[in-house]
FIVOMAR-818257 format. One record per residue (C-alpha): residue number from 1; residue in one letter; x, y, z. Coordinates in Angstrom, 3 decimals. Example, Ala and Ser with C-alpha at 12.3 -4.5 7.8 and 13.67 -1.06 7.14 Angstrom:
<marvo 1; 'a'; <12.300; -4.500; 7.800>>
<marvo 2; 's'; <13.670; -1.060; 7.140>>
This chain:
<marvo 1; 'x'; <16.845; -101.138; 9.036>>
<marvo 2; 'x'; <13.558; -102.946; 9.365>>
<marvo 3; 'x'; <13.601; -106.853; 10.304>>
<marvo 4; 'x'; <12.854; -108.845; 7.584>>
<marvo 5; 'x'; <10.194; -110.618; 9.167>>
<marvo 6; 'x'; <8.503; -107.356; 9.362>>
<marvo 7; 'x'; <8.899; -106.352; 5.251>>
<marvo 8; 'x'; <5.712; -108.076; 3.510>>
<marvo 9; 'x'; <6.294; -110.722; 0.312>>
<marvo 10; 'x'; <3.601; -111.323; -2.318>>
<marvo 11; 'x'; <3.330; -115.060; -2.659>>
<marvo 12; 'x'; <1.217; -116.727; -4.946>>
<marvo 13; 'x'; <-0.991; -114.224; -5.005>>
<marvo 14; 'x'; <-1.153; -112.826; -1.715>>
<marvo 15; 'x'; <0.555; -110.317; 0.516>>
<marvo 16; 'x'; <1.880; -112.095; 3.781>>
<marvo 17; 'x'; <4.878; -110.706; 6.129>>
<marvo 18; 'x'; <8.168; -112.611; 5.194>>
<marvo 19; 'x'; <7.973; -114.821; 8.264>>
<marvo 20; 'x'; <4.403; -116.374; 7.015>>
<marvo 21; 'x'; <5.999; -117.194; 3.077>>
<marvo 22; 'x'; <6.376; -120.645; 2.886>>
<marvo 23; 'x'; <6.554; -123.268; -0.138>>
<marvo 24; 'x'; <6.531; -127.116; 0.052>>
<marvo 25; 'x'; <9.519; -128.575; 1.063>>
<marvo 26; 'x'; <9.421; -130.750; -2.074>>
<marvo 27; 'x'; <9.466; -127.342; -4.428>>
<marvo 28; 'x'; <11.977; -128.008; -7.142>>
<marvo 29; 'x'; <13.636; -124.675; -6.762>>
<marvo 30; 'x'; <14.467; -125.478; -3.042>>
<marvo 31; 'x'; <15.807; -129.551; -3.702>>
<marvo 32; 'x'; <17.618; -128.713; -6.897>>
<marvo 33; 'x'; <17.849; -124.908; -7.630>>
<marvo 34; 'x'; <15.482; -125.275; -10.719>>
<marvo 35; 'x'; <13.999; -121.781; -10.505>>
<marvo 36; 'x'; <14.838; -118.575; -11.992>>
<marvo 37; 'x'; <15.026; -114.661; -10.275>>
<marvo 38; 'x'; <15.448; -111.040; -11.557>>
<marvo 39; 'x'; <16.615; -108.394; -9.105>>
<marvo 40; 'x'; <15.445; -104.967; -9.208>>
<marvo 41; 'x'; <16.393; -101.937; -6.552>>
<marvo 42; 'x'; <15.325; -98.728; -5.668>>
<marvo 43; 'x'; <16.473; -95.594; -5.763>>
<marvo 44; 'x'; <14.698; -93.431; -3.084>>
<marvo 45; 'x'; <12.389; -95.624; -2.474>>
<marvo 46; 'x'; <11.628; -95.915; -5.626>>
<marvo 47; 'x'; <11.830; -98.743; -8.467>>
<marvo 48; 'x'; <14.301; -98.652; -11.315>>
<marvo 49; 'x'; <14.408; -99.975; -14.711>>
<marvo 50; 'x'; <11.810; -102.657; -13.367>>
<marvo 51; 'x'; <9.979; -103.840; -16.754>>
<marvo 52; 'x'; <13.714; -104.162; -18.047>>
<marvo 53; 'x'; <14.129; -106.522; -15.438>>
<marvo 54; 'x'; <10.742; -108.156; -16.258>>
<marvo 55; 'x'; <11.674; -108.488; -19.861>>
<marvo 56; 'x'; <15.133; -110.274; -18.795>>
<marvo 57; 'x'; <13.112; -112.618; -16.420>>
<marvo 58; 'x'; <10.893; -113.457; -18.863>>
<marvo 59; 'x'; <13.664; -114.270; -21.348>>
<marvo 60; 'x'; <15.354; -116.645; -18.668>>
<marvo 61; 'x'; <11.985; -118.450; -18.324>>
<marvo 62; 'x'; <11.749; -119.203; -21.673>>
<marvo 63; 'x'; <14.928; -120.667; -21.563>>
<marvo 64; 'x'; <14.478; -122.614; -18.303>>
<marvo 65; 'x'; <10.606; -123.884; -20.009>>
<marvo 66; 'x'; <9.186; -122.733; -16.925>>
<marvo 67; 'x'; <5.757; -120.969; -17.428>>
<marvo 68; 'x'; <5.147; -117.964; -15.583>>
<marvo 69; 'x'; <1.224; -117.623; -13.740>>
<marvo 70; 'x'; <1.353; -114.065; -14.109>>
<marvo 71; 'x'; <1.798; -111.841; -17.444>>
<marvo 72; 'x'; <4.494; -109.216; -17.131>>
<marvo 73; 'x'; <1.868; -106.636; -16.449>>
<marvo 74; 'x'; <0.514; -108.574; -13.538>>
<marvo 75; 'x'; <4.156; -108.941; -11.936>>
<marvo 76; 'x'; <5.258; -105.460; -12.370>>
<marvo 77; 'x'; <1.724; -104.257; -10.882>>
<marvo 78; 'x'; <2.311; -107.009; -8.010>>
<marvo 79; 'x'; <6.300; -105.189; -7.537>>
<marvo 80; 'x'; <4.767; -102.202; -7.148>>
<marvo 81; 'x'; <2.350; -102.830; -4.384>>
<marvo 82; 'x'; <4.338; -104.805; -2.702>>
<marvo 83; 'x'; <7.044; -101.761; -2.298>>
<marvo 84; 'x'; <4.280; -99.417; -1.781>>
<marvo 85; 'x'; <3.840; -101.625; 1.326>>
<marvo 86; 'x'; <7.343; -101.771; 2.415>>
<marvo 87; 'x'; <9.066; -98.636; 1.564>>
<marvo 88; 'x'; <6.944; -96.818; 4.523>>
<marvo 89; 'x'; <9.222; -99.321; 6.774>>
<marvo 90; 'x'; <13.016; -98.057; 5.330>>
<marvo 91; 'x'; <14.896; -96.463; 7.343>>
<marvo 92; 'x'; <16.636; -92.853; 6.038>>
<marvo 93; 'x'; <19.190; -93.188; 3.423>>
<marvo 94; 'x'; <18.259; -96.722; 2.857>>
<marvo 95; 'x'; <17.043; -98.842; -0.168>>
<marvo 96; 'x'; <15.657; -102.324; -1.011>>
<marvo 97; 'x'; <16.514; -104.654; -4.079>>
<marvo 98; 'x'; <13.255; -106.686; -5.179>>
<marvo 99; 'x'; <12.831; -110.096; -6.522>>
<marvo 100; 'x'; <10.954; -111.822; -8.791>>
<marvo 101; 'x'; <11.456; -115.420; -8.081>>
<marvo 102; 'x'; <9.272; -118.225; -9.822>>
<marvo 103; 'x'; <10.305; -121.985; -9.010>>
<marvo 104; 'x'; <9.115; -125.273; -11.225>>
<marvo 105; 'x'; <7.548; -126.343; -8.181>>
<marvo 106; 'x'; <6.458; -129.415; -6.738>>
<marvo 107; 'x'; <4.982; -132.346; -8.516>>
<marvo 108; 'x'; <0.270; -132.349; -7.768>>
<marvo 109; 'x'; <-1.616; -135.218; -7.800>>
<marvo 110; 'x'; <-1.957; -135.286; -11.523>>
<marvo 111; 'x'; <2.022; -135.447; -12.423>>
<marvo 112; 'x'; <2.144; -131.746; -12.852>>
<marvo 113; 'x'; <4.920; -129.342; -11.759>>
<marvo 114; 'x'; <3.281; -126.072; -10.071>>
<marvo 115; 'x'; <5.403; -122.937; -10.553>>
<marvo 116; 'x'; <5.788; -120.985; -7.156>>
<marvo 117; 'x'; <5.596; -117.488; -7.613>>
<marvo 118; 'x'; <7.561; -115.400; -4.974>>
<marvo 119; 'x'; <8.324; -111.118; -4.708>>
<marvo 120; 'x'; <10.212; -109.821; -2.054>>
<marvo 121; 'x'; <12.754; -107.141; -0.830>>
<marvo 122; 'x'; <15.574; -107.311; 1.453>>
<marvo 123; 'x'; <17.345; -103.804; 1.802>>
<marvo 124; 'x'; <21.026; -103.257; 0.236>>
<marvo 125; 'x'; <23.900; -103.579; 2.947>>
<marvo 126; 'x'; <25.160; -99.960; 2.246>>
<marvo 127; 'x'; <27.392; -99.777; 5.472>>
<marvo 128; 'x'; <29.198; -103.293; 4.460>>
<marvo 129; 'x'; <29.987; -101.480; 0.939>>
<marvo 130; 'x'; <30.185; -98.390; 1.592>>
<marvo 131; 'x'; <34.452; -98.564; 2.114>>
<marvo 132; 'x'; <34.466; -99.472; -2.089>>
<marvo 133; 'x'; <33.333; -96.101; -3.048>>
<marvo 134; 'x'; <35.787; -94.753; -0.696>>
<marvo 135; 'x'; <39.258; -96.656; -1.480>>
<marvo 136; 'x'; <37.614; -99.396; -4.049>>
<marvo 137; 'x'; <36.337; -102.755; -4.027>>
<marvo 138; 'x'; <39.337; -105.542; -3.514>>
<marvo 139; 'x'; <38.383; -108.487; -6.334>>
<marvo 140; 'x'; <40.058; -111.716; -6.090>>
<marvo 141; 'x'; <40.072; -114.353; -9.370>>
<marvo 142; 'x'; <38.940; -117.484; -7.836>>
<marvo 143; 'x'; <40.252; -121.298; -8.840>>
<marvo 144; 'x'; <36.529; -122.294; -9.241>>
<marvo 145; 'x'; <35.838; -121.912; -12.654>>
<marvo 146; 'x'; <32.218; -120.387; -14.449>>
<marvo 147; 'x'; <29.838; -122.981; -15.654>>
<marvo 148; 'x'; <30.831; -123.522; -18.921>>
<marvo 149; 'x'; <28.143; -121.636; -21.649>>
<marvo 150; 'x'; <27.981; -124.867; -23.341>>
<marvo 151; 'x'; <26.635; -126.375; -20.223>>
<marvo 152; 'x'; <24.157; -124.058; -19.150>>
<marvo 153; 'x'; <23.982; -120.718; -20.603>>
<marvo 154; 'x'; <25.023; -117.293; -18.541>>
<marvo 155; 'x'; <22.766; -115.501; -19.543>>
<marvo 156; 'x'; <19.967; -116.450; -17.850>>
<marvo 157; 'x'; <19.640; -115.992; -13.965>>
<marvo 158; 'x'; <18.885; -119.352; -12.404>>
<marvo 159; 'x'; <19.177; -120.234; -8.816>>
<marvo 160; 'x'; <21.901; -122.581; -9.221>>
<marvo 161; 'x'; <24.195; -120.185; -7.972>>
<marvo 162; 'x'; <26.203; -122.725; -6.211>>
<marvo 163; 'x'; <29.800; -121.695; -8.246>>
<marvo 164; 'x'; <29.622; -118.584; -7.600>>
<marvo 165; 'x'; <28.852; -119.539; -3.836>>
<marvo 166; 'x'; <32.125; -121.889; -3.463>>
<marvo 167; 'x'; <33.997; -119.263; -5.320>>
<marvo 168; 'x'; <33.335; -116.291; -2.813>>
<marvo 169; 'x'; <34.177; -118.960; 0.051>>
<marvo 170; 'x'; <37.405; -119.606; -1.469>>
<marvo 171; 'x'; <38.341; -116.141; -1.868>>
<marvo 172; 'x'; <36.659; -114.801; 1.274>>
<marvo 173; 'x'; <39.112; -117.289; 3.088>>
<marvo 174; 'x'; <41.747; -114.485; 1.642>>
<marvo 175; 'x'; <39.784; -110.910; 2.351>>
<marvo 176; 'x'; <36.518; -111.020; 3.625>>
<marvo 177; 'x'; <35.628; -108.003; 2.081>>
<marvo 178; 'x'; <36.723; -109.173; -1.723>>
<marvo 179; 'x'; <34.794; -110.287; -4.371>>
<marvo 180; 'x'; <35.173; -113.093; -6.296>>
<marvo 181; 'x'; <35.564; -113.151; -10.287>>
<marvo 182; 'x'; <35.507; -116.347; -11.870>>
<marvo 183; 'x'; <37.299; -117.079; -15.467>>
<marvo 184; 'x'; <36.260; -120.301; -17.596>>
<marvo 185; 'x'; <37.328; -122.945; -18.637>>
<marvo 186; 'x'; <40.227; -121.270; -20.863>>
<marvo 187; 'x'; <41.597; -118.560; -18.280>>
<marvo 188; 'x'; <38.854; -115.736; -20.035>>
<marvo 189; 'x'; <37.830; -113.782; -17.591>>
<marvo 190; 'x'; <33.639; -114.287; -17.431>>
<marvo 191; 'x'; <32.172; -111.724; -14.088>>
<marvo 192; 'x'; <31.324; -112.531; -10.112>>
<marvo 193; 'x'; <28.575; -112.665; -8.828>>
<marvo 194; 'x'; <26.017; -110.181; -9.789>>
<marvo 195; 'x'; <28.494; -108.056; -11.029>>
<marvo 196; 'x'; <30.112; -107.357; -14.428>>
<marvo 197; 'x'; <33.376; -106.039; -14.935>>
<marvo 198; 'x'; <34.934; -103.523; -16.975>>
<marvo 199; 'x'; <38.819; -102.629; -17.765>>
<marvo 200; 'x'; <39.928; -99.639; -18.739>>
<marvo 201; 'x'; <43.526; -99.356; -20.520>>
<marvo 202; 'x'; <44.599; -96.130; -22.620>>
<marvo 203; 'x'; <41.327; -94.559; -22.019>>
<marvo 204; 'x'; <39.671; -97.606; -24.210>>
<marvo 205; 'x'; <37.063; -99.796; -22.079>>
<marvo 206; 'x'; <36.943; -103.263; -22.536>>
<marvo 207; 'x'; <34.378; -105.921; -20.879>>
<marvo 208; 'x'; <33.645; -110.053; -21.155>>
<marvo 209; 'x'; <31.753; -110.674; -24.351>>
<marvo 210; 'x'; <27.789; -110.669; -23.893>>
<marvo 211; 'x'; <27.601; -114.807; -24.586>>
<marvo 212; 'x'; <29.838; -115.634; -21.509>>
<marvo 213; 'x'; <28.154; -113.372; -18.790>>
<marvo 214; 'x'; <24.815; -112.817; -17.561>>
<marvo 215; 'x'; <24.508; -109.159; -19.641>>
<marvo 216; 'x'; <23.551; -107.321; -15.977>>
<marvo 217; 'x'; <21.289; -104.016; -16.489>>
<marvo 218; 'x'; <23.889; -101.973; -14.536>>
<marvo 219; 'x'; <26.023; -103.344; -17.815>>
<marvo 220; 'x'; <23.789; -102.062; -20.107>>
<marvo 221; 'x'; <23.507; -98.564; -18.387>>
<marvo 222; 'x'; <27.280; -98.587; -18.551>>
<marvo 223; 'x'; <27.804; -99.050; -21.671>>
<marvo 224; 'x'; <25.352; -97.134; -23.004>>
<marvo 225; 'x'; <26.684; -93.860; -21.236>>
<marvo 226; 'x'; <30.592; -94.988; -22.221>>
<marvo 227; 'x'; <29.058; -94.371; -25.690>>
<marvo 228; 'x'; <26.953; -91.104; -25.255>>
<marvo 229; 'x'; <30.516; -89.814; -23.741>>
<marvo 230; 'x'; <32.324; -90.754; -26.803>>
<marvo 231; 'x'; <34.496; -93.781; -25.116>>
<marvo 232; 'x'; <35.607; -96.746; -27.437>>
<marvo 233; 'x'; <34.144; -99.319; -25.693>>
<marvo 234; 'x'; <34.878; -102.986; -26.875>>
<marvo 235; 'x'; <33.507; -106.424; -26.245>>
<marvo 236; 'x'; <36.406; -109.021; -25.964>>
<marvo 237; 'x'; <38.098; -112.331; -24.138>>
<marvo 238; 'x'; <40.244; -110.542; -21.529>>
<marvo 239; 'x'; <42.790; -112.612; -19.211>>
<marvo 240; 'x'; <44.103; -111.486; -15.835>>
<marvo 241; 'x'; <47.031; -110.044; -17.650>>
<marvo 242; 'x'; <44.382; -107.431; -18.798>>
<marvo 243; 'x'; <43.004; -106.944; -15.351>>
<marvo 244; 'x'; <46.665; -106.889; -13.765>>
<marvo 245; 'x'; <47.952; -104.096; -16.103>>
<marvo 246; 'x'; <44.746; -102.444; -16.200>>
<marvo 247; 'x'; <44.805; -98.424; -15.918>>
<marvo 248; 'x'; <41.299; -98.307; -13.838>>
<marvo 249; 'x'; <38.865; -101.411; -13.281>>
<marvo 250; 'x'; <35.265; -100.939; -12.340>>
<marvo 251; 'x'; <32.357; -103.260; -11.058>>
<marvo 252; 'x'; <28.302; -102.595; -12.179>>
<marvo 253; 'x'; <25.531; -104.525; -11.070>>
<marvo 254; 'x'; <22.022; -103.592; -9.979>>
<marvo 255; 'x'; <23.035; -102.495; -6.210>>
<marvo 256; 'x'; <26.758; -101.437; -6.888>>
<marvo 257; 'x'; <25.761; -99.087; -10.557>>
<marvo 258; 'x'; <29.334; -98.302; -11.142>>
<marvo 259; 'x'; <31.675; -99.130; -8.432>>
<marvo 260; 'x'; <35.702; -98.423; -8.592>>
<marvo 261; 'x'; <38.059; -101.796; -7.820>>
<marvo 262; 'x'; <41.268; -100.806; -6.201>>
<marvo 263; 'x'; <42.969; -103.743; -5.983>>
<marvo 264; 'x'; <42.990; -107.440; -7.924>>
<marvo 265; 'x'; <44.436; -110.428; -5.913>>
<marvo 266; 'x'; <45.976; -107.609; -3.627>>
<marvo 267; 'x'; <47.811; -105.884; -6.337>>
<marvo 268; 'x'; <47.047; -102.107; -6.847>>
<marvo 269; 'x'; <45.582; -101.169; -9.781>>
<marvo 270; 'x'; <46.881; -98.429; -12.321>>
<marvo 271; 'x'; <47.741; -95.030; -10.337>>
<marvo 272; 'x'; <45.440; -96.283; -7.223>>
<marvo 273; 'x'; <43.216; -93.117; -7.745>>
<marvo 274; 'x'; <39.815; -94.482; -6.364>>
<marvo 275; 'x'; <37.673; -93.678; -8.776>>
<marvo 276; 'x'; <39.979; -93.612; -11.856>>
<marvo 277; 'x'; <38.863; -90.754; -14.242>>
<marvo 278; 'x'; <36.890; -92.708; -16.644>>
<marvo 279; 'x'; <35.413; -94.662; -13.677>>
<marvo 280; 'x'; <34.375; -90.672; -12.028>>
<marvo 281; 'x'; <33.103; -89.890; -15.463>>
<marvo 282; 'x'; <30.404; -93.113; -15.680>>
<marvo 283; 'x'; <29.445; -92.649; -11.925>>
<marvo 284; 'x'; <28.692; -88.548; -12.400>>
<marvo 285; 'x'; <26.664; -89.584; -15.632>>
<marvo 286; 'x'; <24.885; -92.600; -14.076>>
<marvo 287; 'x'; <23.564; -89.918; -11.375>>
<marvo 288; 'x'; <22.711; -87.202; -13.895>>
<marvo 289; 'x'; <20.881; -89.699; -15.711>>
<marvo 290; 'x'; <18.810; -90.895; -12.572>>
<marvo 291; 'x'; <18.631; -87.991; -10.616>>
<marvo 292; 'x'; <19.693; -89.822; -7.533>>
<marvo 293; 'x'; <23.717; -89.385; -5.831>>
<marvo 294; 'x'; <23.940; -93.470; -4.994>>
<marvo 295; 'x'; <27.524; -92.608; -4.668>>
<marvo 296; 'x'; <27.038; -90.633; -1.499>>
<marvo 297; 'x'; <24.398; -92.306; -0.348>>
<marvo 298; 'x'; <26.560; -95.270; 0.247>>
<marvo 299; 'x'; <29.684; -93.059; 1.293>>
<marvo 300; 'x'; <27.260; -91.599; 4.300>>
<marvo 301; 'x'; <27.034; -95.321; 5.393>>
<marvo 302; 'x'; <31.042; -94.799; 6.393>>
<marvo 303; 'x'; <30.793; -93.670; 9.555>>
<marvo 304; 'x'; <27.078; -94.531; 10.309>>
């Protein structure tokens, strides 16, 4: 795994190793989290679903009234160079996730916010992760509730971040290795961070409703192949009584795709076959569809 002060960011512009990326200290994204991010990762070294992402960070600009510098074009052109210039420095079996950052900025001379605009890659921690493929990920429903929609909507990706940060404290007081999944306000269950979740029960599939979660990619995917297999898939409140007499549960998000949970708050889920059989059946059609076994590729990180 390369250091990160070795990978190269593109930064307003220009190309500069990680360790020469700097913004002013008074950048509104760094005092007060008013900036907004996509994440992207590769596959092989290679980019997936990237203007998707685009389009979504976009979309979350709009909503934040920051104004981007660049045109889509220009960014995804700028996320490709910069990975041409980094993927030489992966190691085998490894892959990066990229971001597209812009801030507000910082306030110039003539009372005007500057947007920073920021790329950059840091690789995917396979060998921390690797165990959930094997016997599932452990998810743990955390006291600290989602910011309420009403308040600031989920479905944009901001960098105030700083709920789901207390919440994986909390819970990573419990199991280090859990994640956290935060309800709202009225016990629904909304998604962690990064990551949406799914419930299976009676071979239906059933997921947080679109206007409480940030609607992830890996989501999307999922869904879309639950369909092409002919699953009922349905978007609905769910409580943990759905999660705790769940059949199979399963995580997606841009680094995970489709990853199994085995237990919730410690209790085993359905059966305890890691991956359930609707779970197996998303993964094996996630791969077909991308030509790429991310399955094994984090399952050889078990005993690296």
């Amino acid at each position: 795994m390369p250091n990160i002060e070795d990978l190269y960011t593109f930064i307003n512009g220009e190309f500069v190793t990680d360790k020469d990326a700097v913004i002013p200290i008074h950048d509104k994204g760094f005092t007060s989290g008013d900036a907004v991010f996509d994440t992207a990762r590769t596959f092989s070294g290679k980019v997936y679903k990237l203007k998707e992402h685009v389009d979504r960070f976009f979309m979350s600009l709009n909503y934040m009234q920051i104004k981007s510098p660049y045109t889509k074009e220009e960014l995804i052109k700028y996320s490709q160079q910069l990975l041409d210039m980094n993927v030489p420095l992966l190691d085998k079996n490894e892959d990066y996730w990229i971001f597209l950052r812009i801030t507000r900025g910082a306030v110039n001379k003539q009372g005007e916010n500057v947007p920073n605009v920021i790329i950059h890659c840091t690789n995917i921690p396979f060998k921390q992760r690797a165990n959930f493929y094997d016997s599932g990920m452990p998810i743990i429903f955390s006291s600290v509730r989602r910011t309420a929609h009403d308040a600031l909507s989920p479905r944009a990706k901001v960098n105030q971040y700083i709920n789901f940060t207390m919440a994986d404290l909390e819970v990573h007081n419990i199991d280090k290795n859990a994640k956290a999944v935060l309800l709202d306000k009225n016990g629904n269950i909304t998604e962690g961070s990064g990551a949406n979740i799914f419930i299976v029960k009676n071979n239906e599939i059933f997921t947080p409703r679109e206007q409480f979660v940030l609607a992830g990619i890996g989501r999307s995917d999922a869904m879309g192949l639950a369909k092409g297999l002919g699953m009922t898939l349905t978007e609905k409140d769910l409580d943990t009584y759905d999660a705790f007499t769940a059949d199979e549960i399963f995580i997606t998000s841009t680094s995970f795709c489709i990853v199994p949970v085995g237990t919730v708050n410690g209790r085993q889920i359905g059966k305890g076959d890691i991956p359930g059989k609707i779970t197996k059946r998303l993964q094996d059609a996630f791969i077909d569809s991308i030509g790429f076994d991310y399955v094994n590729q984090y399952l050889q990180h078990l005993s690296a």
